[in-house]
C-alpha positions as CSV (number, residue, x, y, z in Angstrom):
1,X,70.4,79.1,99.5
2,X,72.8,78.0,97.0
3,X,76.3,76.7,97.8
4,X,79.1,79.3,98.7
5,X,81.9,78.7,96.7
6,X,85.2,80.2,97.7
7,X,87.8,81.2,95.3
8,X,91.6,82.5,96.2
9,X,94.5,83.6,94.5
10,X,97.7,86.0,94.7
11,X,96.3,88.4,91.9
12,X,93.2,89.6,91.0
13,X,93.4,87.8,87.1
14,X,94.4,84.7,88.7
15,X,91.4,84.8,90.9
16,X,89.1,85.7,88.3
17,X,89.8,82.8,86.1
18,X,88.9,80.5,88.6
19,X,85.6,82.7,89.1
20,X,84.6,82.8,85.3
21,X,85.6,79.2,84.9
22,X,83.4,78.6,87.4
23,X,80.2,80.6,86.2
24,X,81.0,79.1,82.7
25,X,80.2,75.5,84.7
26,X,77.2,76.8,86.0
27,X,74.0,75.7,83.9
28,X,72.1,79.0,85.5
29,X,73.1,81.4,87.7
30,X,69.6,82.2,89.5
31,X,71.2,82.2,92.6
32,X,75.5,82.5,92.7
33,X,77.5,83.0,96.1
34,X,81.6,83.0,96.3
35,X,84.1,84.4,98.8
36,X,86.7,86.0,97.0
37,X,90.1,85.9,99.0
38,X,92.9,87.9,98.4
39,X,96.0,89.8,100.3
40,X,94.0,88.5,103.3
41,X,90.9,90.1,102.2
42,X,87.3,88.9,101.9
43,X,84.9,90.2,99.2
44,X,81.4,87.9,98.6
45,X,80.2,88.2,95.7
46,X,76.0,87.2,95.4
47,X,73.8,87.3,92.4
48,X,70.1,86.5,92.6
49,X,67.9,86.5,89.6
50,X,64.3,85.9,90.6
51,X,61.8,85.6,87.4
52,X,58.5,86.0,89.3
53,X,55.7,84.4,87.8
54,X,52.0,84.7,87.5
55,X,51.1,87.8,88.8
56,X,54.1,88.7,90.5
57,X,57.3,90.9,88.9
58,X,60.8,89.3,89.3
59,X,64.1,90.7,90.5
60,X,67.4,90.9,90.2
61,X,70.5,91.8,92.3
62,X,74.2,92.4,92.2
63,X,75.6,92.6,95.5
64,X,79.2,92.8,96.8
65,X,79.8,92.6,100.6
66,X,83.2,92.7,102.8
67,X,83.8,93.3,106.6
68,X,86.1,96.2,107.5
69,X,87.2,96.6,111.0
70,X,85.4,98.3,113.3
71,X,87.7,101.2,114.5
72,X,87.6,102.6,111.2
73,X,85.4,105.6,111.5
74,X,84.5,106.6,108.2
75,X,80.8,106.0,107.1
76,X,79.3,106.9,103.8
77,X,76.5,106.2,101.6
78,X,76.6,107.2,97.5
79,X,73.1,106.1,95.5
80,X,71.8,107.0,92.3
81,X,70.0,110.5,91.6
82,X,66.6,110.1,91.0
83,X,63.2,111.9,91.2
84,X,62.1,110.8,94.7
85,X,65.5,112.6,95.5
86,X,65.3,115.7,94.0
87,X,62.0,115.7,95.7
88,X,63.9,115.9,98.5
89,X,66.7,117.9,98.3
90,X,63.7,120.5,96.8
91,X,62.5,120.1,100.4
92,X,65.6,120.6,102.7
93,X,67.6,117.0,102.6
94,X,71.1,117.7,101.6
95,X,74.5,115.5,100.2
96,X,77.9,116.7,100.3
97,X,79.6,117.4,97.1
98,X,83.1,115.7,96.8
99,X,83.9,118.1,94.1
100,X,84.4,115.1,91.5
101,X,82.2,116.3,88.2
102,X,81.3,112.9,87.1
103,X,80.7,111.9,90.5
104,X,78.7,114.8,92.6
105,X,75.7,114.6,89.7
106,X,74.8,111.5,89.2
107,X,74.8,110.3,93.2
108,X,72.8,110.9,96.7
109,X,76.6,111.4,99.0
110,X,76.2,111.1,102.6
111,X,79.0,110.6,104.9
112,X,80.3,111.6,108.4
113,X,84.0,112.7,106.8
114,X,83.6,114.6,103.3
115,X,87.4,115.0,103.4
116,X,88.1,111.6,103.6
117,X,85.4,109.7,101.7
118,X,87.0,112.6,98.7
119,X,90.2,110.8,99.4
120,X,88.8,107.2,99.5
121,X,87.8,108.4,95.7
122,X,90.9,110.6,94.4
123,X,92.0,107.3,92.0
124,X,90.2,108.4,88.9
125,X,90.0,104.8,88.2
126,X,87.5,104.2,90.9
127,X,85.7,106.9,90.0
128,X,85.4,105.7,86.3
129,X,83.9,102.3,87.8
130,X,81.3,104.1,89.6
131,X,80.1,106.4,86.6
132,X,80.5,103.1,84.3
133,X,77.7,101.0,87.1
134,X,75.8,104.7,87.8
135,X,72.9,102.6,89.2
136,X,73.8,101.3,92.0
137,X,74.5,101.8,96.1
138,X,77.7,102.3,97.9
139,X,78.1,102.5,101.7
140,X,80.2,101.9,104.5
141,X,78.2,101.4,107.5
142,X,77.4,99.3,110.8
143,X,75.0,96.1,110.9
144,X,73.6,95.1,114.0
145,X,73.8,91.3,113.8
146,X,73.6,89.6,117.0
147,X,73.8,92.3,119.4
148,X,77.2,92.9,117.6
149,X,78.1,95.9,115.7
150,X,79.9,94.9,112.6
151,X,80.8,97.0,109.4
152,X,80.9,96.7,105.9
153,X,82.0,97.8,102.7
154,X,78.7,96.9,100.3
155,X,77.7,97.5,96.6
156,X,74.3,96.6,95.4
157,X,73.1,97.1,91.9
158,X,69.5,95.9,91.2
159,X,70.5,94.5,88.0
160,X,72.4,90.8,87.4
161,X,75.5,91.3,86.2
162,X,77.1,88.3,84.9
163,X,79.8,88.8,82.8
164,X,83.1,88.1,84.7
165,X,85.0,91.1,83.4
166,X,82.0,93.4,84.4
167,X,82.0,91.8,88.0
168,X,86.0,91.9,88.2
169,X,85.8,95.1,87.4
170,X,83.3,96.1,90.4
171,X,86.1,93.7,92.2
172,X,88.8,95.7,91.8
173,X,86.5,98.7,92.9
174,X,86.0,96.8,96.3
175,X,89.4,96.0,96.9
176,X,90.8,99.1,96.3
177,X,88.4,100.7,98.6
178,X,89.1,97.8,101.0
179,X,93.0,98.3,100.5
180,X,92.7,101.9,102.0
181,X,90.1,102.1,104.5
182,X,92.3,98.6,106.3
183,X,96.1,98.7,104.4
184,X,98.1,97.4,107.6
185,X,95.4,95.0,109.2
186,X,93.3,93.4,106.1
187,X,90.2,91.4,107.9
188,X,91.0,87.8,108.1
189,X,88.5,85.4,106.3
190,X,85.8,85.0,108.6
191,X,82.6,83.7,109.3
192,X,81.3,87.2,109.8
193,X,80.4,87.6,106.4
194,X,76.3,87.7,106.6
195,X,74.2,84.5,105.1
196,X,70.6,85.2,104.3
197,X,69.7,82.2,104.3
């Protein structure tokens, strides 16, 4: 696993300067990892490029990741629309609809709280971000890790995104989302962050 770099900073330009001036270092970034601090809020950031060789395909992966407290009780999922998933709406699986034209097309929405995940999205803003990245998954939910329920905010896109304004951008998606599902009682920086190592 590549090094975890950790990056902090009262605003969000200020912490994205480091970040870029960073990745500008960086000779490739087949494999990039930072902890993004701010307001008392964690966000990790990982890219992984693998090129595959021979007879094998490679990959690539965006992913954002950040705890949010456990007595938060709002779960949700949003993925991209595709033809396995017509399939299955065609055969009885359902999503809500949010009522958000730009949004209720283009993704897969499950949640446990329609009315609040709606909320969690009213800023038009956020809502922008999501159309801009369409590919990609969304979801608030638990992860067993050592016999302990924890719960995170996570975006993964299968694609490497690494232009810093494209990845601050997603940023500012996160916290935002972050900001209102924890306003009073952000999660500390913590070692509960996953690692795969």
């Amino acid at each position: 696993m590549d090094t975890i770099r950790s990056f902090s900073a009262d605003s969000e330009d200020a912490l994205w300067q480091q970040v870029a001036a960073d990745m500008a270092r960086e000779a490739n970034l087949f494999e990039y990892t930072a902890d993004l601090h701010q307001e008392g809020y964690t966000v990790r950031l990982e890219l992984d490029i693998d090129l595959g060789g021979g007879f094998e395909g490679g990959f690539e992966t965006t992913t954002f990741t950040a705890p949010v407290p456990t007595h938060v009780e709002l779960r949700f999922a949003l993925h991209e629309q595709d033809w396995i998933h017509e399939i299955g709406k065609l055969l009885g699986l359902t999503d809500v609809q949010l009522g958000y034209p730009e949004l209720d097309p283009a993704y897969i929405i499950t949640t446990n709280d329609p009315a609040a995940l709606q909320g969690l999205l009213s800023d038009p803003v956020l809502r922008e971000t999501l159309q801009k990245y369409q590919e990609l998954r969304l979801s608030l939910a638990p992860t067993h890790h050592d016999n302990v329920d924890e719960l995170f905010l996570t975006l993964t896109k299968e694609q490497a995104i690494t232009d810093p304004q494209q990845l601050q951008e997603i940023y500012h998606l996160m916290l935002s989302l972050l900001q209102q599902l924890s306003p009073a009682a952000p999660v500390a920086p913590a070692t509960s962050l996953r690692t795969n190592a």
